[in-house]
N, C-alpha and C positions, 0 to 999 in steps of 0.2 A: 228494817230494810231487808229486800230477799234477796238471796245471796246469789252473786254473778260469777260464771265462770270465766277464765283471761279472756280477755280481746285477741280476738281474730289477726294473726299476721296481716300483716299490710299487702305480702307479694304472693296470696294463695293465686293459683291460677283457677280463671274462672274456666268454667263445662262450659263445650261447644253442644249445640243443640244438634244429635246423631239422628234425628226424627222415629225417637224407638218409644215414645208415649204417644202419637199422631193417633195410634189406632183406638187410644181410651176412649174418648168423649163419648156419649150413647152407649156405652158400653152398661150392663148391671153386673152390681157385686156376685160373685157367688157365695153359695150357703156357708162357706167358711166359719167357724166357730172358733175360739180363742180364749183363753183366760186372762182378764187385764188386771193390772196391778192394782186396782181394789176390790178382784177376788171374782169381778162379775162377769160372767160367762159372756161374751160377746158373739154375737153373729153376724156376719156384716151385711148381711140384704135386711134387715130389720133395725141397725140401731136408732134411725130417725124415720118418722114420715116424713118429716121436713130436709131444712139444708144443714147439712155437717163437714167435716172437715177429717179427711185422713191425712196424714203426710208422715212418711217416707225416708228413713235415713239409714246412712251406714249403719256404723256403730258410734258409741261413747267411751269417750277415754272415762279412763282409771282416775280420781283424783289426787296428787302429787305424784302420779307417775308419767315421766316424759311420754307422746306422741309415738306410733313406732318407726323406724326411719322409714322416711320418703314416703309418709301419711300426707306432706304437706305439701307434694310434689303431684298429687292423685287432683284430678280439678273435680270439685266439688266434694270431696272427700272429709275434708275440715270442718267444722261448725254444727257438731249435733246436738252436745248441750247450749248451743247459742243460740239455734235454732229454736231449739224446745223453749227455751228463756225467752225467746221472741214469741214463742206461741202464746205462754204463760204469761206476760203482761201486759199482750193486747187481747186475751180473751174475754175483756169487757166491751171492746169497741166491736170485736168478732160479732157478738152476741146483738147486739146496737143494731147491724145489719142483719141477723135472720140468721146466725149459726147457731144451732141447738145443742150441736156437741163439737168435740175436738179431741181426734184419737190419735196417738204415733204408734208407728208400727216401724221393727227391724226386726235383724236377725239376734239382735239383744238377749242373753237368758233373761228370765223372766224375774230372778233375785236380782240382776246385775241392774233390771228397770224399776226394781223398787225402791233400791238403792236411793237411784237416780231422783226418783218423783218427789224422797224424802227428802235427800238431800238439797234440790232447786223448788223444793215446796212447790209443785204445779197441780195445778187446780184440775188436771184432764187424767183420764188412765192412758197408760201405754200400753203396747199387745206385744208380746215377743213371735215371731214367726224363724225360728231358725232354722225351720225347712223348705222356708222360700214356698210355702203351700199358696200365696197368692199370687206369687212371679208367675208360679206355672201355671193359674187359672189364668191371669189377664197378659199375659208374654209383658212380663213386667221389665226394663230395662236393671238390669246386674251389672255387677264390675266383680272383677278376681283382685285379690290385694289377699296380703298375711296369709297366704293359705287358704282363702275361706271365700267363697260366693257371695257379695253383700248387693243388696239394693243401693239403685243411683235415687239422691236426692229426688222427691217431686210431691206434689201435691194434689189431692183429688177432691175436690169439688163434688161435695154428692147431696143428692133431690133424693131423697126413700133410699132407693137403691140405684139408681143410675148416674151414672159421673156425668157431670155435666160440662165441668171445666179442669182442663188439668196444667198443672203451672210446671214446669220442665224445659230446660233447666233451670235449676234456683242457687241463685247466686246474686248477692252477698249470702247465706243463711242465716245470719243474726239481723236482718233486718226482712227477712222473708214474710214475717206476720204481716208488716205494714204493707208490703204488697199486696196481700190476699184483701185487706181490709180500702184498700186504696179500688182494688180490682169490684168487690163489692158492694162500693159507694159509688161505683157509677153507674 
């Protein structure tokens, strides 16, 4: 059985949609390049010709150590490894529909995401971006929390290099996969 992280509080407050992802869609990646946690150089206007999936999250807690105060209080701030757990067990149905890959990107270090991959056995690499290098190519929507600039939740829909669909905000995040897979089965 592969291992799950806690269940999601019952009374996280859900994200109001601020219309700060409206300008994605048609949008293409830029040459961004990245190291993911199985080693291989990533660039993100090349990783498909086809359709792929990036998404988007804070950060990951520490395992046995508590949340930091009032993480749970931030809407949409909660559920990154639940998220990625949702990525990870429906990347067969993903794949059923016409997804080729599945990448997460934060401002995560890049141990702390290898950690993670081993840890929840996920079948996709994740990309650390802790300088926010593609907020500031695509005026990416951020939040300030702990001291630190993090990306808001969201999801990018991409054709080769062009986003095509962007899902923001997302919310439940433990159950966001079935979303994606629900949005491209119709």
């Amino acid at each position: 059985m592969l291992p799950q992280p806690d269940a999601l509080p019952d009374d996280l407050p859900a994200p109001a949609d601020d219309g700060a992802a409206r300008h994605l869609p048609g949008l293409i990646l830029p040459p961004l390049a990245f190291t993911a946690t199985d080693g291989e150089q990533i660039q993100l206007d090349t990783v498909s010709t086809g359709r792929w999936l990036l998404f988007l999250y804070p950060l990951t807690g520490e395992p046995g150590v508590d949340v930091p105060r009032g993480w749970d209080q931030i809407p949409g701030a909660r559920g990154c490894s639940q998220e990625a757990c949702s990525f990870r067990d429906n990347l067969a149905s993903l794949q059923e529909h016409g997804v080729q890959r599945v990448l997460g990107l934060s401002t995560d270090r890049a141990d702390f995401q290898q950690d993670l991959v081993r840890r929840l056995h996920l079948q996709y690499p994740m990309v650390s971006d802790p300088e926010l290098c593609l907020a500031q190519a695509l005026d990416l929507p951020t939040f300030e929390a702990l001291g630190m600039t993090l990306y808001r939740r969201l999801t990018l829909v991409v054709d080769g290099a062009r986003i095509s669909h962007v899902f923001y905000p997302i919310f439940p995040p433990d159950r966001h996969a079935e979303e994606v897979v629900n949005w491209l089965s119709q």
